[in-house]
Steps between C-alpha positions, in 0.01 A plus 500: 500500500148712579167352510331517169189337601371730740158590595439793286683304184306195522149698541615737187570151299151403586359827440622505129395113493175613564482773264629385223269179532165705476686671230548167327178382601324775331714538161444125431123533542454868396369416131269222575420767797380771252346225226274375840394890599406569126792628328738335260896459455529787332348761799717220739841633315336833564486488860822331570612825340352704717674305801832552319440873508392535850832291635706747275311848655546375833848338493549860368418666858548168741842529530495796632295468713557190623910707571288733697228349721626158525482141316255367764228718447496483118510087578188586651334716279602298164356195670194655598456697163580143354237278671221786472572438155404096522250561745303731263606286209305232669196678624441656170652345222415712215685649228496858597563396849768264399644800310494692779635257713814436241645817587491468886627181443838646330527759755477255803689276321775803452519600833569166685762389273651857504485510923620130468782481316665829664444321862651201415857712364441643884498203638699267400897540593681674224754168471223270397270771286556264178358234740247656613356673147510108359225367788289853491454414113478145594130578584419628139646151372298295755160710453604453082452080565187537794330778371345410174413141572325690805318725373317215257465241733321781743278557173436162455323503837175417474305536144837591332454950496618524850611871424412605822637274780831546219462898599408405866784276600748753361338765739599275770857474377550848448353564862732245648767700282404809665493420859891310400560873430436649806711267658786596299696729773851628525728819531482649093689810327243743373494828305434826703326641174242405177597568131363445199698604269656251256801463685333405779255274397772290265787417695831585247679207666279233478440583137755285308380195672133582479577516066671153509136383691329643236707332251427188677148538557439666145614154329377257741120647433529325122469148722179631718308577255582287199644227566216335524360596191889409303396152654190478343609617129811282534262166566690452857112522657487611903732627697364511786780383669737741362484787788498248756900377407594857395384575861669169668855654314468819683398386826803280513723738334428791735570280792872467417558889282461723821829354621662481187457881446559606806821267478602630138354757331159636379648558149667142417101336638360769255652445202467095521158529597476725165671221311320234620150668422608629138608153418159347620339738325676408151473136602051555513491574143647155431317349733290240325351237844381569818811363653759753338187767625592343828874535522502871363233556768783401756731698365256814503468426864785489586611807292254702633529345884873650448413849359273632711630467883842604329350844303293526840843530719695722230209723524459545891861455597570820309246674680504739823319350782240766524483477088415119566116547387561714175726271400271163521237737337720532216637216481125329526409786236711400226367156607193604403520691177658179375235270589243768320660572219659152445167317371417808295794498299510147458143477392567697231845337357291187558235613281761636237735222478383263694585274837896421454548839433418635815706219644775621308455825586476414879846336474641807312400725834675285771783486244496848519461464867796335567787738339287786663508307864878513427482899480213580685623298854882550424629814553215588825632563877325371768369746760626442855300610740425438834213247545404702828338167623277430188488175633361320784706717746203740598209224543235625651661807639551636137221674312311312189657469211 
């Protein structure tokens, strides 16, 4: 069997470790952020908007690129556009600078997770891709259970509005992310030629499995942003440990699904993963303690610990090597749109017919979800292709990925 954890794997785990930790880190923090520099929670939903729309533009023109000059560089770049971000954040925190700032943020933000993803489908051996997908995400779960408890014991620091060692340690982090990327070398396929036409910039093939993300993402958004507030209304009080065993199911289940997919198939994962989530979903609007809160939280995690690696591998194992970065751009795009759009639309059935409808409604989407995994990942062919030592082979003799 190859080597999975090779150098350029293990620093790309730790690479999206790190990023998605400041990312953590700074959503957790972001209102009381904007409250401290002047503003209030409504301009804070404002802004996070505005980072949502400049992850979308460049996810929209990073996988090209990325196909074209190379998933090291744009490592580089989104990590450096990324910490300028903090570092200014923390310098100047105010709310025109902050505003500002939100949009380099997303684009940084874009562009690592864009380069990333695409190297690790290079590098990792095409019999253990499943594998492979389920520890690269592993670092979202793991920075989902460090990163907000770290970015408020880093404010807690001194007189208890320590916004800017907060902003200051994530500079470091995202540095440290950086310099991982340049270290990130190996023999990869690239384009010969730049597009930008729609074709180009969406990869066709990664398409049905970027939806079912959406789908996924779209529903889970109800529990980020109001489940908190169903708590509260429902007289089950804090929560606070609610993310912290939704992220303890997906760590452990994405330790075990990478096999199991690469074993069986992406579909069959898919559609219990779907299952699992839209009966969790049901199960919160009977919810009534914190303990059933508890035990649909582990069932979220692991839903969603099973999902994601699995929609991650249909998406890239149906793509050309040299196609590698348009298709984590899409993939990452749909991603996106239904992390944006999610809270909107929820807010306002929330507002209309209150909390257990949007739980309801959540549970209708994965239901949906599942026949549509049966369709969508069904009738697909895998692309052979040559792997033209993607992996390892090259070392240092091969050019940066």
């Amino acid at each position: 069997m190859e080597k999975l954890w090779t150098k350029n794997f293990s620093l790309l785990v730790l690479i999206t470790l790190a990023a998605f930790t400041v990312r953590q880190m700074a959503m957790s923090t972001f209102p009381m952020l904007v409250t401290w520099a002047g503003g209030n929670t409504a301009e804070a939903g404002k802004l996070t908007l505005l980072l949502t729309v400049a992850s979308i533009a460049v996810r929209l023109v990073s996988g090209p690129l990325t196909d074209r000059y190379g998933r090291r560089s744009f490592m580089v770049i989104g990590a450096g556009m990324f910490a300028c971000s903090t570092l200014v954040i923390a310098l100047f925190p105010k709310i025109w600078v902050i505003a500002a700032m939100q949009l380099l943020f997303g684009a940084g933000l874009s562009c690592i997770t864009t380069a990333s993803g695409a190297a690790v489908a290079d590098v990792t051996p095409p019999a253990r891709l499943g594998e492979g997908m389920g520890f690269y995400t592993l670092g979202n779960s793991v920075a989902m259970a460090i990163g907000p408890a770290a970015g408020l014991w880093l404010i807690g620091l001194g007189v208890g509005n320590n916004y800017r060692g907060l902003y200051l340690a994530a500079t470091l982090v995202l540095i440290a992310a950086g310099v991982m990327g340049a270290l990130v070398i190996y023999r990869a396929p690239r384009k010969d030629s730049i597009s930008f036409r729609l074709r180009e910039v969406l990869e066709p093939a990664a398409l049905p499995a970027s939806f079912l993300e959406l789908l996924a993402v779209f529903s889970f958004t109800s529990v980020i942003s109001y489940i908190a507030s169903y708590a509260k209304e429902t007289g089950i009080g804090s929560i606070g440990s609610f993310f912290l065993v939704y992220a303890a199911g997906m760590i452990a289940v994405r330790l075990i699904v990478g096999k199991v997919v690469d074993k069986k198939s992406e579909r069959m994962v898919v559609m219990a993963a779907m299952a699992l989530m839209a009966a969790a979903f049901a199960g919160i609007v009977r919810a009534r303690s914190l303990t059933g809160l508890m035990v649909l939280a582990v069932l979220l995690g692991l839903g969603q610990g099973a999902v994601m690696p699995s929609l991650q591998k249909a998406a890239m194992k149906r793509v050309l090597p040299e196609r590698r970065g348009a298709g984590n751009a899409t993939y990452q795009l749909f991603s996106d749109i239904g992390t944006g759009f999610g809270a909107a639309v929820w807010g306002v059935l929330a507002e209309s017919a209150g909390y257990p409808a949007i739980y309801l409604g959540a549970s209708a989407v994965c239901i949906a979800g599942f026949f549509l995994s049966a369709v969508l990942l069904g009738g697909q062919k895998k692309i052979e292709t040559k792997r033209q030592n993607t992996y390892e082979n090259g070392g240092e003799n091969g050019y940066a990925g």
